[in-house]
C-alpha positions in Angstrom: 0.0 0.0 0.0 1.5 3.5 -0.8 2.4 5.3 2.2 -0.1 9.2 2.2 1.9 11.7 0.8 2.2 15.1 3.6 0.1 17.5 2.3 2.1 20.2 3.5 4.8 19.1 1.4 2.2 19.1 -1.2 1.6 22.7 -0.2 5.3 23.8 -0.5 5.3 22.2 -4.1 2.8 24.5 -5.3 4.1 27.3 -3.7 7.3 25.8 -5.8 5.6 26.3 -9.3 3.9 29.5 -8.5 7.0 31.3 -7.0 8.6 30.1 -10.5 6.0 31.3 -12.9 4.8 34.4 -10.8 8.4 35.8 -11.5 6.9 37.2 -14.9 5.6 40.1 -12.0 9.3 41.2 -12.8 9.1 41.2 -16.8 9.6 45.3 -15.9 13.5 44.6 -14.8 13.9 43.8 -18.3 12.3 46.8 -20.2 15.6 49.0 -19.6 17.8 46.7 -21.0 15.9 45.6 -23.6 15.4 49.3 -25.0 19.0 50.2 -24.8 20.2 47.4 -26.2 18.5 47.3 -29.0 16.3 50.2 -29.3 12.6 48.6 -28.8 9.8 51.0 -27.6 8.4 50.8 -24.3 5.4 49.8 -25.8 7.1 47.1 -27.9 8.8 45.8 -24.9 5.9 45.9 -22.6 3.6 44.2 -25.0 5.0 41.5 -24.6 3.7 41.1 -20.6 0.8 41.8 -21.8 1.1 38.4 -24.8 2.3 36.7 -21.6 -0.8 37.3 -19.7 -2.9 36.5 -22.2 -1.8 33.4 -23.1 -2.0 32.8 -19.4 -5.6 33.2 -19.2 -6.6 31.3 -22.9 -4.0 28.2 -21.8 -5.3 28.5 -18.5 -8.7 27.9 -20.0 -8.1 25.3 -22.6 -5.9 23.1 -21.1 -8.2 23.2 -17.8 -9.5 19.8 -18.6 -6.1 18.2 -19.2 -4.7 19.2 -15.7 -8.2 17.0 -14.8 -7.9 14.2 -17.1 -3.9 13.6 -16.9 -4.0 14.8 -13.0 -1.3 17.5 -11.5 1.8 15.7 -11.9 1.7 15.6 -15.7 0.2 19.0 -16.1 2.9 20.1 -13.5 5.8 19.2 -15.7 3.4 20.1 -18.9 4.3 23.9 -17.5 7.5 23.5 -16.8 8.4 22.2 -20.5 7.0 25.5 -21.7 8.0 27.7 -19.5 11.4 26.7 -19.5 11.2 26.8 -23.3 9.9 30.2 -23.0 12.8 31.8 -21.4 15.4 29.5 -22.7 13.8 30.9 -26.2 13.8 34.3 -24.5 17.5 34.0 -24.3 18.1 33.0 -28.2 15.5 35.7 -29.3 17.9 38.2 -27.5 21.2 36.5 -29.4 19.4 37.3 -32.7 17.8 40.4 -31.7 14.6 39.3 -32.6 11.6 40.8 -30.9 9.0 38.8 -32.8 10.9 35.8 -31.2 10.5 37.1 -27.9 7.1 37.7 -28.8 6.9 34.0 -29.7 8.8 32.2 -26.7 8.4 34.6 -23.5 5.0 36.0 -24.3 3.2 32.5 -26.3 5.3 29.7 -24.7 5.8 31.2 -21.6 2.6 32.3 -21.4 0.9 28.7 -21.7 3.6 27.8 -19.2 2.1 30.3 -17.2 -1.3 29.1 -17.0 -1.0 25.5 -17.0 1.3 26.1 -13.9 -1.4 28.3 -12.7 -4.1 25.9 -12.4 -2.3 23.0 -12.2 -2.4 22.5 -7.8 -5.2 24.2 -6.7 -7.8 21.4 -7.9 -5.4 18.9 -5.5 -5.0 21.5 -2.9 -8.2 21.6 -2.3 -8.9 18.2 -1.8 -6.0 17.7 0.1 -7.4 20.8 2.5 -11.3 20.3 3.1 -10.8 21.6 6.5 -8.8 25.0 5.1 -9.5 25.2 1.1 -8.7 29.5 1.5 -5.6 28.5 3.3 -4.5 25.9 0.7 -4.9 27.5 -2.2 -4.2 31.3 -0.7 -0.5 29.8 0.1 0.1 28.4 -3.5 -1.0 31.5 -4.9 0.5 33.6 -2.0 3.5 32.0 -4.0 2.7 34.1 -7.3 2.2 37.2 -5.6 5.7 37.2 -3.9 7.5 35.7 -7.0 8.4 39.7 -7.8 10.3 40.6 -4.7 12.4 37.5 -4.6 13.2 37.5 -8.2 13.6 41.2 -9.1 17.2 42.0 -7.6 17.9 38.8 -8.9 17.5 39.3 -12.1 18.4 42.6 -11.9 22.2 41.3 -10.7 22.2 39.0 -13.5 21.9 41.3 -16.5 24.8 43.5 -15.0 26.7 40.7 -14.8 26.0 38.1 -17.2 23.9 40.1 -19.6 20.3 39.6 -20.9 20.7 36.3 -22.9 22.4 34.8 -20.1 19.7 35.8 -17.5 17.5 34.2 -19.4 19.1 31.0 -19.8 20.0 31.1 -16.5 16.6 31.2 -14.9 15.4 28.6 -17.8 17.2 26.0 -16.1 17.0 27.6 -12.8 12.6 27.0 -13.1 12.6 23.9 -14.8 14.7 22.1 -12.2 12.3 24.2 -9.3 9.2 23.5 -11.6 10.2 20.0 -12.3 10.9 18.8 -9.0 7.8 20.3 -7.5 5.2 18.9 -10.0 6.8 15.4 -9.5 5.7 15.6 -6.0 2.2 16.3 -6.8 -0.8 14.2 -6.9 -4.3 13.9 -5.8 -5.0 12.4 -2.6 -6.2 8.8 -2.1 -10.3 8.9 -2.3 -12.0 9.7 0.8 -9.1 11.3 2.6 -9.1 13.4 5.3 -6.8 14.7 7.2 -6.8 12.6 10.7 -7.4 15.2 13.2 -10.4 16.8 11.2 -11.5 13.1 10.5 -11.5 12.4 14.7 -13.7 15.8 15.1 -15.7 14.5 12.4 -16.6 10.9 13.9 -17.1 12.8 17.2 -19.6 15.1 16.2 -17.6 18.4 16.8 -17.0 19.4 13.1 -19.6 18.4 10.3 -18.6 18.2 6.7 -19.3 20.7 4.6 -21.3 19.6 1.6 -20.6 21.2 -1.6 -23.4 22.5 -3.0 -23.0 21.0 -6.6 -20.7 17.8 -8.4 -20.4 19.9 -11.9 -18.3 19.4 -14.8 -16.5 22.3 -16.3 -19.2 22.4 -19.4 -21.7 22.2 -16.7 -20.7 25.0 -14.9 -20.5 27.5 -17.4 -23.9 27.3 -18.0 -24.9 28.7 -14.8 -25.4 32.3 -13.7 -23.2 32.2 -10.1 -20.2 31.1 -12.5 -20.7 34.2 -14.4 -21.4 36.6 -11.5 -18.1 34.9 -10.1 -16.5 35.8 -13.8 -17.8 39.2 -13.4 -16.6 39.9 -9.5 -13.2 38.8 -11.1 -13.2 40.6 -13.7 -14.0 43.8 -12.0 -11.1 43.2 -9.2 -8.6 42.6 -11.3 -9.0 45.3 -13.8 -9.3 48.1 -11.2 -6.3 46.6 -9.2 -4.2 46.1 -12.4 -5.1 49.7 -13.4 -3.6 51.2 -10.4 -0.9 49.0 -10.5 0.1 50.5 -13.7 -0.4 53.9 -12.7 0.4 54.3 -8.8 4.0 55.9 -9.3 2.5 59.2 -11.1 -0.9 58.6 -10.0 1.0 59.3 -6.1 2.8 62.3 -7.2 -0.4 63.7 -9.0 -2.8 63.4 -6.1 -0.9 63.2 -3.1 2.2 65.0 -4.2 4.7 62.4 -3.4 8.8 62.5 -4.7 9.6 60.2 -7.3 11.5 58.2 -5.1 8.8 58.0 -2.8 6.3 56.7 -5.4 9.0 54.3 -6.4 9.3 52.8 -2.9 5.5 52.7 -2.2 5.5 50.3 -5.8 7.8 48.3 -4.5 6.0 47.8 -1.0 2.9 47.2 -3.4 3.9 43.8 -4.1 4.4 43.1 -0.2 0.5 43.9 0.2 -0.6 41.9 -2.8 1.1 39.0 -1.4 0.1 39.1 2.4 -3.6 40.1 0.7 -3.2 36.4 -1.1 -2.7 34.1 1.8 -4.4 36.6 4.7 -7.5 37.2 3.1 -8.1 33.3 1.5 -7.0 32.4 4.9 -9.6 34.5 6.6 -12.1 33.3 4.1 -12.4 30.0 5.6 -14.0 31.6 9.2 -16.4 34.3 7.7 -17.3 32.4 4.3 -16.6 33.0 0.6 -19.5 35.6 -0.3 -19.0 38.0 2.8 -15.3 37.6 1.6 -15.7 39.3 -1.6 -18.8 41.3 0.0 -16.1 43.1 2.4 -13.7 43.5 -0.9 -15.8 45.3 -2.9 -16.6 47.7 0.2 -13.5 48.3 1.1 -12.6 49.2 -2.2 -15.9 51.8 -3.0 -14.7 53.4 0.1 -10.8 53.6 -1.0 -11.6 54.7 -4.4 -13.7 57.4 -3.6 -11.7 58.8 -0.7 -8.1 58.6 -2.6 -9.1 61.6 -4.7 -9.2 64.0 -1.8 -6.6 62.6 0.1 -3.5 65.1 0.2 -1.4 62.7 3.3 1.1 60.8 1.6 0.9 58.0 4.1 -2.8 58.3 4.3 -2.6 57.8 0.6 -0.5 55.1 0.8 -2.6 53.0 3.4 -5.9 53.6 0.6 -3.1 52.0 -2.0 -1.8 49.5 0.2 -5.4 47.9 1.2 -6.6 47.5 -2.3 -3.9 45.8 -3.4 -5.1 43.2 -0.1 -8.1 43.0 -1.8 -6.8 42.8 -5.4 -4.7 39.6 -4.4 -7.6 37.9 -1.9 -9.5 38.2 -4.8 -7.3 35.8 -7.1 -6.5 33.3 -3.7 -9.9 33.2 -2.6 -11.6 32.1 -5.9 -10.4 28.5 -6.3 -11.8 27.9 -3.1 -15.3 29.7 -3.7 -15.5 27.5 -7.1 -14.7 24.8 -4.7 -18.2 25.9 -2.5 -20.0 26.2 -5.9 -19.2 23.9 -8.0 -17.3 20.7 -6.0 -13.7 19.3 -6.7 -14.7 17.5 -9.4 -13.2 19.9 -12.3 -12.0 22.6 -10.1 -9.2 22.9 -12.1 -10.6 23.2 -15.3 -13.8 25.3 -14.1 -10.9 27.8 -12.4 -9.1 28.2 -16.1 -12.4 29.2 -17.5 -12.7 31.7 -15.0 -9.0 32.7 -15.4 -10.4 34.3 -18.9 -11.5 37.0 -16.8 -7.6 37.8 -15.8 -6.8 37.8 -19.3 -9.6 39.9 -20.6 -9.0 42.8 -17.4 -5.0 42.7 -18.1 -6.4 44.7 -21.0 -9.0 46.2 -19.9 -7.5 48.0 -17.1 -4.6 49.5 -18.4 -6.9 51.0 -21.5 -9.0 52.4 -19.4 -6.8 54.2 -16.8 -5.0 55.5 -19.6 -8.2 56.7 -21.6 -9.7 58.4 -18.8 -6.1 60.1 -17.8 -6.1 61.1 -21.8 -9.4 62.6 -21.6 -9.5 64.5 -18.1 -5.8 65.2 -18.0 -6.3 64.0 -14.6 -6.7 60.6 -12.3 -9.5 61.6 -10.1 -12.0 60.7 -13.2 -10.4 56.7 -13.2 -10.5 56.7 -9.7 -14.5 57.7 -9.8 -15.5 55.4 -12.4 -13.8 52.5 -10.7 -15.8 53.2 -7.5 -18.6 52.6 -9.5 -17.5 49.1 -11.4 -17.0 48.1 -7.3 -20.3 49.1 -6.8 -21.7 46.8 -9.6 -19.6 44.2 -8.3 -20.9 44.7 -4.8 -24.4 43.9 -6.0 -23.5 40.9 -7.9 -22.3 39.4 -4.3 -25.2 39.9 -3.0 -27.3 38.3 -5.8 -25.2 35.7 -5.9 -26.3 34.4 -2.5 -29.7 34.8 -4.0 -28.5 31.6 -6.4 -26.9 29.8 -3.5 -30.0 29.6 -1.2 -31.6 28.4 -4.0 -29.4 25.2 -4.2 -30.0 24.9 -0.5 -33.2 24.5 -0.5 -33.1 22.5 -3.2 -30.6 20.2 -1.1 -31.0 21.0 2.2 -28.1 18.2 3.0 -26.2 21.0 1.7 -23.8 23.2 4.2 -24.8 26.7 5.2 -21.0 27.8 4.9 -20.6 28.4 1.3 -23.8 31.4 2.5 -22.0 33.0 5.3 
């Protein structure tokens, strides 16, 4: 009989993968380089983080029901075969100063690697965690969110002293042995398990298991209106979040009259929160429920929005900046788990990639629109307003959304209240 793997380990393998693919948060130490090397425009250079993502969320969708059929350990090293193709081919488009093979390798194959390692252990995490799912999957993707502040100075080291090609090459092998090893220690767990402790409060009538409050296939789940409400609460978060993420250095100095090197260090510290948002708030989302979760998101983030136009404190300013970007990462770590509630385990991981279309369609989205708005008012305060409304829209589709779950309670009142809270 095989010996139970430790799901902890398990844990620290996904964190493995996502550490390793989240370091494309750092594609920005290469835009200097690139441009004085060889002359590329910023927007040339930057477009392709933006191929990246995008390929991200289509592979993430499309290749959802392989990480289900073939399980995590194939998918696992499925990512790291393209990934590490991607910057290894990153590397040889630099020797032939080629941007459309940059295009091709970092933004199309690296991309895919991206979003097959993206979805690849949260459907596994989850079933190894039915007494934490938020935890589980907040610490894989807690993983993604820090990726930037390990692998920045890194990287940055590198190119000064090995050059660009080199870096790349470097961290090709560097993430495929990470990424390798780390998806060969991945796998489901054996049917029926639970962890021993939860299983003992269980059989003594302390804990009671929490029913899911649907078995649905992928196709299934598409057809039904909380999948798109949870599309549409995504959607919004990450489009608002990414926007100020892309503007927060002059957006800083605009309204709250901060240096440049100020703004600078408050962008770096950005990354910080959107990490500690990842594994705090999916952590916090297994006490107070899934829809309050995203309920209190969208609140706290009218709120910010609206105040950050008057706000002339630096620090105050900050604080505002510093709580969405909590919110903006809860909001990708708390959502395998909520598809978890709604939909069961039993193509979480596929049902999470279609949702991950949402990620891809607000990485354009938000940018556009910041810079449209900043285009049209010569000012931020108009982005800033219009966002506060989108958060309002999405605050109403949290509440309807409970509307839908009740509904499936009642239907099957075996069902757990939790998913409700």
């Amino acid at each position: 009989m095989e010996k139970t793997k430790n799901r902890w380990l398990i844990a620290a393998a996904a964190v493995g993968i996502h550490i390793s693919i989240g370091s494309v948060y750092a594609w920005s130490v290469f835009t200097k380089p690139l441009i004085n090397e060889f002359g590329w425009s910023i927007k040339q250079v930057t477009f392709t983080f933006s191929l990246a993502i995008l390929f991200l969320g289509l592979s993430a969708a499309f290749l959802g029901h392989f990480v289900e059929k073939h399980g995590p350990r194939k998918a696992g090293l499925l990512a790291t075969v393209f990934f590490g193709i991607g910057l290894a081919g990153s590397g040889l488009a630099v020797n032939f100063s080629s941007l459309p093979l940059l295009y091709l390798f970092y933004g199309v194959f690296g991309g895919i690697g991206l979003g097959v390692g993206y979805i690849t252990p949260v459907s596994s995490l989850v079933k190894w965690f039915p007494d934490r799912r938020g935890l589980a999957t907040g610490l894989a993707i807690m993983g993604f969110g820090f990726a930037s502040l390990i692998s920045s100075p890194v990287m940055a080291r590198l190119i000064d002293s090995v050059g660009i090609a080199n870096t790349f090459y470097i961290l090709g092998a560097v993430y495929f042995i990470l990424m390798g090893g780390s998806s060969l220690y991945l796998s489901p767990p054996p049917a029926g398990w639970m962890p021993e402790q939860f299983k003992a409060a269980i059989e003594s009538g302390r804990k009671k298991i929490k029913v899911d409050l649907s078995q649905l296939t992928a196709n299934e789940a598409v057809k039904t209106a909380r999948f798109w409400m949870l599309w549409l609460m995504l959607f919004i978060n990450v489009t608002c979040g990414i926007a100020i993420i892309s503007v927060a250095s002059p957006m800083a100095q605009e309204i709250a009259k901060m240096a440049p090197l100020a703004a600078a260090s408050m962008v770096g510290l950005m990354g910080l929160f959107n990490g500690l948002g990842r594994i705090g708030w999916a952590s916090f989302s297994d006490y107070i429920g899934r829809p309050n979760t995203y309920t209190a998101f969208f609140v706290i983030q009218i709120g910010a929005y609206l105040l950050l136009p008057a706000v002339s404190n630096a620090w105050l300013f900050q604080i505002l900046i510093f709580l969405i970007l909590t919110c903006y990462g809860g909001g990708f770590a708390s959502i395998p788990a909520y598809i978890g509630d709604l939909f069961g385990t039993k193509q979480l991981g596929a049902i999470h990639g279609y949702i991950l279309t949402a990620w891809a369609a607000a990485g354009l989205a938000g940018p556009i629109i910041a810079a449209w708005v900043r285009t049209a008012t010569n000012s931020y305060i108009g982005t800033l307003y219009i966002f506060a409304g989108l958060f309002a829209i999405a605050l109403v589709v949290s509440l309807l959304i409970r509307i839908e779950i009740r509904k499936l309670q009642s239907v099957n009142p075996s069902v757990a209240t939790e998913p409700a809270r």
